[in-house]
C-alpha positions as CSV (number, residue, x, y, z in Angstrom):
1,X,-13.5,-30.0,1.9
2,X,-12.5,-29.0,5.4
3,X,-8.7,-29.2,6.9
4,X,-9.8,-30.5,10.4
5,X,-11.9,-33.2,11.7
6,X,-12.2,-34.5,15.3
7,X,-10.6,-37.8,16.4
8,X,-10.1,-39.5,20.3
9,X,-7.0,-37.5,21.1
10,X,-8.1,-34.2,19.8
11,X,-8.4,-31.9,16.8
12,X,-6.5,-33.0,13.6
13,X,-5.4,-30.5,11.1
14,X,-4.1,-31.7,7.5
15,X,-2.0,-28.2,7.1
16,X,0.3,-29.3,10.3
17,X,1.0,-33.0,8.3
18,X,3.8,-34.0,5.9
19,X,3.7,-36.6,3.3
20,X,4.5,-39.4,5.5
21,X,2.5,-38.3,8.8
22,X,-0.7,-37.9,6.4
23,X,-0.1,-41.6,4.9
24,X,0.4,-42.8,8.1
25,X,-2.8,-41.1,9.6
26,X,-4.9,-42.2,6.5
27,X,-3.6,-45.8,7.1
28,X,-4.8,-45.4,10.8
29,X,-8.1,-43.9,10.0
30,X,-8.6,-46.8,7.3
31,X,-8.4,-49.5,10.2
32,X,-9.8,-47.8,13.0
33,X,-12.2,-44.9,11.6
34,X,-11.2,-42.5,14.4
35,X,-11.7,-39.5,12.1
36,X,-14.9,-37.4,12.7
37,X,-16.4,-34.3,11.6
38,X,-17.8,-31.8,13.6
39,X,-20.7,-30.7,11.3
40,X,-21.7,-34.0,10.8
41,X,-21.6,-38.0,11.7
42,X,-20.8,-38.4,7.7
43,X,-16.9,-40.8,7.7
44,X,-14.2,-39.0,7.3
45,X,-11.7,-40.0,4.2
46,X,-8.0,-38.1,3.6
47,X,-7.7,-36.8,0.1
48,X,-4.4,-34.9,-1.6
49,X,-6.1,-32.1,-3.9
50,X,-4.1,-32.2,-8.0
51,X,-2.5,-28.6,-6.2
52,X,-1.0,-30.9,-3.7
53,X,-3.0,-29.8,-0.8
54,X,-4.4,-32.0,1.6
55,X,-7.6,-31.8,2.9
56,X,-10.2,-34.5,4.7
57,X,-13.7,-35.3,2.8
58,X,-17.1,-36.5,4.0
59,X,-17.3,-40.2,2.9
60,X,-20.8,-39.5,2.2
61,X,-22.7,-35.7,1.7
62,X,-26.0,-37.0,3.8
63,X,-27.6,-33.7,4.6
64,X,-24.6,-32.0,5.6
65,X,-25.1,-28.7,5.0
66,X,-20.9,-27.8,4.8
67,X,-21.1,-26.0,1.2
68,X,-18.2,-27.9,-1.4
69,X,-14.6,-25.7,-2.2
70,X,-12.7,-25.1,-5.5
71,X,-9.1,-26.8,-4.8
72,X,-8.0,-22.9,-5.0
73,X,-10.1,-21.5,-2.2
74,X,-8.8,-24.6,0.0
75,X,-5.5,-24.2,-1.0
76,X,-5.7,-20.6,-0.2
77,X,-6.9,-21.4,3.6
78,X,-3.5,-23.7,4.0
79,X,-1.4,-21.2,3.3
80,X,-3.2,-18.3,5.4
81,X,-3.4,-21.3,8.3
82,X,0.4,-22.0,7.9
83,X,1.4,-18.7,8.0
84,X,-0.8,-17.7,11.1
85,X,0.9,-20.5,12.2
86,X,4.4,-20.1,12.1
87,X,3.8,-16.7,13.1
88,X,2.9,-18.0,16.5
89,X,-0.5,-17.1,16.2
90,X,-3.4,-20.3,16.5
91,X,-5.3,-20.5,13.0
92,X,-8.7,-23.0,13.4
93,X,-10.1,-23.6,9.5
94,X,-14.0,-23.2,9.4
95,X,-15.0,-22.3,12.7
96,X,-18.3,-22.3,13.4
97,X,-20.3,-19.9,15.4
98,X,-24.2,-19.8,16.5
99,X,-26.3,-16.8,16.7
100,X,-29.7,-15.8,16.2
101,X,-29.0,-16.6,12.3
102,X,-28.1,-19.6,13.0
103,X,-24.2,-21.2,12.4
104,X,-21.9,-19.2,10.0
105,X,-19.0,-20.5,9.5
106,X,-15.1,-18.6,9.1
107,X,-12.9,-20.0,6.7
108,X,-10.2,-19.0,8.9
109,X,-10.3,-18.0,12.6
110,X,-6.7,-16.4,13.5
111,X,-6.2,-15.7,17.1
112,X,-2.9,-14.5,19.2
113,X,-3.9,-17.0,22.1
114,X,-6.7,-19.2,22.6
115,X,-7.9,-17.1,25.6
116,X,-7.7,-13.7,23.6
117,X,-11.2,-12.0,23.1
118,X,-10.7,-10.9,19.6
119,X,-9.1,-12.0,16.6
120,X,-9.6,-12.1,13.0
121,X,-12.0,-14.2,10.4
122,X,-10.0,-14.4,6.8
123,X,-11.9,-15.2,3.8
124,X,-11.6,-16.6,1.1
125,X,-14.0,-15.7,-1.8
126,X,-13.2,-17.3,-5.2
127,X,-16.6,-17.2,-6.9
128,X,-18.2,-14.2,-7.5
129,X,-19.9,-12.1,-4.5
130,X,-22.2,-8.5,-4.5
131,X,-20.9,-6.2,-2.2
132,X,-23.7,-6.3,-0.1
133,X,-23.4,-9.8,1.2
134,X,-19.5,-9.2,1.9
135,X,-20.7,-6.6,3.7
136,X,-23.3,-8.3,5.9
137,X,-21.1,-11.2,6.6
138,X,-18.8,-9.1,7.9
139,X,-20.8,-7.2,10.2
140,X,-21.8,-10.7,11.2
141,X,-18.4,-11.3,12.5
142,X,-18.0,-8.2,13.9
143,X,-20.9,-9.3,16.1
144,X,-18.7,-12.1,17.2
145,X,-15.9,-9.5,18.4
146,X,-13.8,-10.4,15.2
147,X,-12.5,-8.4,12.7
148,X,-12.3,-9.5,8.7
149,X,-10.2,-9.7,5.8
150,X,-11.2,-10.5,2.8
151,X,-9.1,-12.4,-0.1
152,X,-11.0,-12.3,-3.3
153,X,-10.6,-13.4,-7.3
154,X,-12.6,-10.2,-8.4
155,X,-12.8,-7.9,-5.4
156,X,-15.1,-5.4,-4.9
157,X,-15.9,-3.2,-2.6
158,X,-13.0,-1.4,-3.8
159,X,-11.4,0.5,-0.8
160,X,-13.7,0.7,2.5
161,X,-12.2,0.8,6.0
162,X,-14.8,-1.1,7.4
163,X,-14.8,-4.5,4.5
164,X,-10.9,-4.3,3.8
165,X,-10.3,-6.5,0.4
166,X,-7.4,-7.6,-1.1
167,X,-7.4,-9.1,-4.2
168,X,-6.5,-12.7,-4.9
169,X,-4.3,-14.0,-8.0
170,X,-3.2,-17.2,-8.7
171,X,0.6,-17.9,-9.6
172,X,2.4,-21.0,-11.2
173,X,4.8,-21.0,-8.5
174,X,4.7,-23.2,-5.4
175,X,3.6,-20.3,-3.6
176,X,-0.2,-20.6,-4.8
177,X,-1.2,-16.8,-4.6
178,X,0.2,-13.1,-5.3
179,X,-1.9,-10.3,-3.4
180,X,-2.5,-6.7,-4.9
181,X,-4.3,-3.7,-3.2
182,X,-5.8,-0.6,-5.5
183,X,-2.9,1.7,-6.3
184,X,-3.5,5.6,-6.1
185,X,-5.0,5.4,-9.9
186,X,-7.5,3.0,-8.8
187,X,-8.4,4.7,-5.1
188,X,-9.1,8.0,-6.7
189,X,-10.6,6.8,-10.3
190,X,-12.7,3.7,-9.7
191,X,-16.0,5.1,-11.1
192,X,-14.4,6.2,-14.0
193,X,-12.6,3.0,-15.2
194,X,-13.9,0.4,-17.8
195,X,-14.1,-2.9,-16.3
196,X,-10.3,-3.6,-18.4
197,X,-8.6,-1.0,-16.6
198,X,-10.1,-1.8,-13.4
199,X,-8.5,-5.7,-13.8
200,X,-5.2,-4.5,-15.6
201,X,-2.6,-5.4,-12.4
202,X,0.4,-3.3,-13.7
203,X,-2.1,-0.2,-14.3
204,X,-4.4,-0.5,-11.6
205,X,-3.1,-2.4,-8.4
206,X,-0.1,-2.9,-5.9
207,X,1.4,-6.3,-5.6
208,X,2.3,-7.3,-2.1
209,X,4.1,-10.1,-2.0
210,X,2.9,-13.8,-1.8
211,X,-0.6,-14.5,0.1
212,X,1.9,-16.0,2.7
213,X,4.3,-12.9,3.1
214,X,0.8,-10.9,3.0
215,X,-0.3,-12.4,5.6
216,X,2.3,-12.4,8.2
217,X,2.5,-9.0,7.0
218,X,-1.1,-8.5,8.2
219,X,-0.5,-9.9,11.9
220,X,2.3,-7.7,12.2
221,X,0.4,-5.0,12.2
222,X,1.7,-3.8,8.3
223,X,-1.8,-3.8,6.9
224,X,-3.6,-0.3,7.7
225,X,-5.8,1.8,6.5
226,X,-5.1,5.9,6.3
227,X,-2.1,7.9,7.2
228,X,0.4,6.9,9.8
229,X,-0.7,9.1,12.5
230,X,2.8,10.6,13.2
231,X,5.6,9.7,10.8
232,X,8.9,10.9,9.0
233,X,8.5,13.1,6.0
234,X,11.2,13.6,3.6
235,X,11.8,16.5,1.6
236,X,14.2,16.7,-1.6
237,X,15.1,19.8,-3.1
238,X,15.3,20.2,-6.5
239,X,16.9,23.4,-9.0
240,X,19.1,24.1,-11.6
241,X,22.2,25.7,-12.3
242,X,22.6,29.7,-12.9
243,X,24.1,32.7,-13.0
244,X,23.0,35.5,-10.7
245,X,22.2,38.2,-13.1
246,X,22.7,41.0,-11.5
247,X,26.6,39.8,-9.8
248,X,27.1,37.1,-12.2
249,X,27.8,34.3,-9.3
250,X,27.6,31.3,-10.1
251,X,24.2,29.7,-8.3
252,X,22.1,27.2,-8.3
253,X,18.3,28.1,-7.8
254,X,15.4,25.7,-5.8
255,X,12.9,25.3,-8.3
256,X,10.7,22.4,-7.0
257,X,10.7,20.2,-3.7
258,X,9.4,16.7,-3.3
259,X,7.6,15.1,-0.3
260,X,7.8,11.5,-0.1
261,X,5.5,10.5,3.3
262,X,7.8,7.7,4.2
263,X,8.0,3.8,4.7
264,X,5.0,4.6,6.9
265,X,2.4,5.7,4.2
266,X,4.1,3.6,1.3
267,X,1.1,3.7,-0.7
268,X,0.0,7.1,-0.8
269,X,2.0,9.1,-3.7
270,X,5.1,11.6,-3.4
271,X,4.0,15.2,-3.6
272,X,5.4,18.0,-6.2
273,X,5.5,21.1,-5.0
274,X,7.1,24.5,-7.5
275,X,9.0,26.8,-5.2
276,X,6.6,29.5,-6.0
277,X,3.5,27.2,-5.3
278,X,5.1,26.6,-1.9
279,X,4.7,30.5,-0.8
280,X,0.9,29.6,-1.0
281,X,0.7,27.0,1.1
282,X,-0.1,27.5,4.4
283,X,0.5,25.7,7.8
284,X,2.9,24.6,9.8
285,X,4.4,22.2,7.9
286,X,4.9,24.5,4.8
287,X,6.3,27.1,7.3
288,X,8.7,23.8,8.5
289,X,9.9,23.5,5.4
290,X,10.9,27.0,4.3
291,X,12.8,27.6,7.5
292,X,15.0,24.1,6.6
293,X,15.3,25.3,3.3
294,X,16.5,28.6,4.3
295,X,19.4,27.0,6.7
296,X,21.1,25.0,4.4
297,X,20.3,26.2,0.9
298,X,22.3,29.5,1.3
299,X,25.3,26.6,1.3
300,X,24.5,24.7,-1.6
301,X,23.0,26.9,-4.5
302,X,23.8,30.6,-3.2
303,X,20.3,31.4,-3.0
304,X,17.9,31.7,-0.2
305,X,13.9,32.0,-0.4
306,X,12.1,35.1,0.4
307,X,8.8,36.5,-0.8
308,X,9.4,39.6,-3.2
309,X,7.3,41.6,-5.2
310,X,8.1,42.5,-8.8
311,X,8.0,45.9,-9.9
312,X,3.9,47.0,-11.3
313,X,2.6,44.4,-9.6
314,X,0.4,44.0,-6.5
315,X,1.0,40.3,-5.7
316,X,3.5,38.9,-3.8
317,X,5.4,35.3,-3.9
318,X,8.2,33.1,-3.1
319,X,11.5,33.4,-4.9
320,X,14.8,32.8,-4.6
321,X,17.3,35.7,-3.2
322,X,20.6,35.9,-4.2
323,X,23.4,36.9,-1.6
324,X,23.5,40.5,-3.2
325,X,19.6,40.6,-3.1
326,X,19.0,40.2,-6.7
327,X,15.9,37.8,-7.0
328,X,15.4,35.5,-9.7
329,X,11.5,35.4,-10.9
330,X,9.9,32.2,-11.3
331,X,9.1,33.9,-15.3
332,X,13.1,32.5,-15.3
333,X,12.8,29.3,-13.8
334,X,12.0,26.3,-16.3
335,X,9.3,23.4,-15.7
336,X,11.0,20.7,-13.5
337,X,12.7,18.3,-16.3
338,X,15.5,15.2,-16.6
339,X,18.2,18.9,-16.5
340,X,17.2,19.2,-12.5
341,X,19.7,17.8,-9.7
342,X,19.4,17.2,-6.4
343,X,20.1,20.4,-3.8
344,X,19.0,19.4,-0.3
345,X,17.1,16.2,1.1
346,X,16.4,16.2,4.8
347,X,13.8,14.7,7.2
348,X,10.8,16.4,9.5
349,X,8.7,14.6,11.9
350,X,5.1,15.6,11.0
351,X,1.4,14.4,11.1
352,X,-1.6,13.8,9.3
353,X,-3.2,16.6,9.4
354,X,-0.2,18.7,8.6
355,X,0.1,17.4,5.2
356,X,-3.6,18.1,3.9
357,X,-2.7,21.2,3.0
358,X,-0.7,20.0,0.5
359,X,-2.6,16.9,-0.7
360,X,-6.2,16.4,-0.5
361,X,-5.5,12.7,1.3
362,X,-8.0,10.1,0.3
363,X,-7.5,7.0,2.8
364,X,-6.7,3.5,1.7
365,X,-5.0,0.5,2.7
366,X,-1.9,0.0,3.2
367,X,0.5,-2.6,3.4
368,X,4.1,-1.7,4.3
369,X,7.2,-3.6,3.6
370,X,10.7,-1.8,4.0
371,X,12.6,-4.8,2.2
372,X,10.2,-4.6,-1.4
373,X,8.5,-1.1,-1.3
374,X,6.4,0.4,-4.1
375,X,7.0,2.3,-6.7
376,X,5.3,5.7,-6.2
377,X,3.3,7.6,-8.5
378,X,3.8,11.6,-8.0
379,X,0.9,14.2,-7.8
380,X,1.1,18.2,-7.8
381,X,-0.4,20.3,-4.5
382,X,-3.5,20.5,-6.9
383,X,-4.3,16.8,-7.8
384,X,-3.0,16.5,-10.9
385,X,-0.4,13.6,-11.8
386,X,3.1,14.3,-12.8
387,X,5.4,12.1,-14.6
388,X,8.1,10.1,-12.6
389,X,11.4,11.1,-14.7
390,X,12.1,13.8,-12.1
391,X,12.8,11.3,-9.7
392,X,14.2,8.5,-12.0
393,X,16.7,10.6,-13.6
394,X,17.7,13.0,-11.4
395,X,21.7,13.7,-11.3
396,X,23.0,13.6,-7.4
397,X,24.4,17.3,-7.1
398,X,28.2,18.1,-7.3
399,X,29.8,21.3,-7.8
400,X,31.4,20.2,-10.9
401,X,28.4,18.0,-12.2
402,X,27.7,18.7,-15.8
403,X,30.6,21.1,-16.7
404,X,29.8,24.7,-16.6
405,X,26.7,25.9,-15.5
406,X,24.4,26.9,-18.4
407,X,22.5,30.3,-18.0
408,X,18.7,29.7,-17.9
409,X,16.5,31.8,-20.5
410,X,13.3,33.0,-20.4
411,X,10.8,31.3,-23.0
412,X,8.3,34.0,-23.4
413,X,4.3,33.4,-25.3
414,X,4.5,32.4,-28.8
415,X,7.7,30.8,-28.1
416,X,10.0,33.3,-28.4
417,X,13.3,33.7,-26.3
418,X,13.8,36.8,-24.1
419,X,16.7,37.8,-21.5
């Protein structure tokens, strides 16, 4: 079910026709059986699939050897052809190549200009396929100086850099196709989901948009795998309203920051970080941070952040400082909760290898898109995942927010409260 054939004047392509200019073309063909394949000397009849995509058909099979298409995977290869398309780039449906394996075949070959070198081979994989003949095919067209992408119904590999997959659902919408990546749930916990919660979308995967908008996405340059190698970071600064206990000023003590690596990295998740817990990272990133906190904070809550050690102890860590030196011990400082505002939020220029030391990165694809970005899941410095109300329902900070400021207790073991 290919969309070209060959006639007198050139290539014919059934994506580039309307309703009329394909009637008229079938008419034509009827009288003067112009049409040809490539592949084979089989006649060539025009056909309009029941998704409404239209598509030419060998009159007769003969010994061709082109292998028959589910209306969805030709469907599929219009829309990736229109959208290469009108994205100024020159999309030829099943190109052939020869090697010493003989012909294989793209389902779409998308190229910026017909004399450019390189390009890329999408395919569409509707049936089921093992991993390791997605993966030989693809080295196949590597071989050929092209790069791959993958659409497929039940995708798997998972998340390789080499045999990048998307995964392919089909809408009721005129827009044929929804693609999803593997969220950070999936990336990091493949091997140790049933085969439910590997398929759930909601739980498991990233929607990005139609198969068109995905696309043009992808010859943009929006489709990547890894971290941005330089990008915008941007840090919020939680805490929570106080009273200095040993001058009685009213303060407002960092408890928690947040890094969110930016439109850049929009599928990697936001970072918690405690105050304290930020005293023990180290790099130049954490150092980065501290000295911005330190500038502005002094402005906002009254505090400032220094390491102190408490009396009877040989450890130090990081704490806030009141103005008349009194520091507040994390023992005082509650788990980050709904009560939280907002203190600071402010932007750093950093790298990839400045944020490992706060997140162990593993690499994935990305796919970025300022106009619908993703909802973010939230990990702490140590892995573990941490529920999104802090961001959700955090209160912007005003002086006067919430009335007067509440003075935070101590919970000590077994539950009981202690100044």
């Amino acid at each position: 079910m290919p969309l070209r054939c060959a006639s007198g004047e050139g290539e014919e392509l059934s994506f580039e026709h309307d309703a009329d200019s394909w009637a008229a073309l079938r008419a034509r063909n009827s009288r003067e059986r112009h049409l040809k394949f490539t592949c084979c000397d089989a006649g060539v009849v025009l056909k309009t699939s029941s998704l409404g995509t239209r598509y030419f058909a060998h009159q007769a099979r003969g010994g061709c050897d082109t292998a028959p298409e589910t209306q969805e995977h030709l469907q599929a290869k219009t829309i990736i052809c229109k959208a290469l398309k009108e994205a100024g780039w020159l999309a030829t449906p099943e190109h052939r190549m020869t090697d010493s394996d003989g012909v294989c075949i793209a389902d779409v070959l998308g190229k910026r200009a017909s004399e450019a070198l390189k390009g890329i081979a999408f395919e569409v994989q509707w049936s089921p396929q093992v991993a390791e003949i997605t993966k030989a095919r693809t080295d196949r067209y590597a071989e050929h100086g092209l790069r791959s992408l993958w659409f497929m119904k039940r995708p798997m590999p998972l998340n390789s850099k080499d045999v990048p997959v998307a995964r392919l659902v089909s809408t009721d919408t005129d827009d044929g196709f929804d693609v999803y990546i593997p969220n950070e749930a999936l990336v990091r916990g493949a091997e140790h989901m049933s085969s439910r919660e590997l398929s759930d979308l909601e739980a498991s995967w990233r929607r990005c948009g139609t198969l068109y908008q995905f696309v043009r996405g992808v010859v943009e340059g929006r489709f990547r795998f890894g971290l941005a190698s330089d990008f915008d970071v941007r840090v919020t600064v939680g805490g929570v309203a106080n009273w200095c206990y040993s001058c009685g000023a009213e303060v407002q003590p960092a408890t928690w920051i947040v890094l969110d690596l930016g439109h850049l990295n929009p599928d990697f998740p936001n970072i918690l970080v405690e105050i304290h817990e930020l005293g023990e990272v180290e790099g130049s990133l954490a150092e980065r941070i501290l000295e911005s906190i330190n500038t502005r904070l002094p402005n906002v809550g009254g505090y400032r952040l220094g390491q102190r050690k408490p009396k009877e102890s040989q450890a130090t860590y990081l704490a806030n400082v009141c103005r008349c030196g009194a520091f507040l011990s994390r023992s005082y400082l509650p788990y980050p909760s709904d009560k939280d505002r907002v203190l600071l939020a402010f932007d750093l220029k950093t790298k990839a290898e400045e944020v490992a030391p706060f997140y162990k990165v593993r690499d994935r694809w990305c796919f970025i898109d300022e106009v619908n970005p993703p909802s973010k899941s939230m990990l702490g410095v140590h892995g573990f995942g941490v529920p999104t109300i802090i961001l959700t329902r955090l209160q912007a900070f005003s002086p006067s927010a919430d009335g007067p400021l509440g003075k935070v207790r101590h919970v000590g073991y077994a539950g009981v409260d202690a100044e």
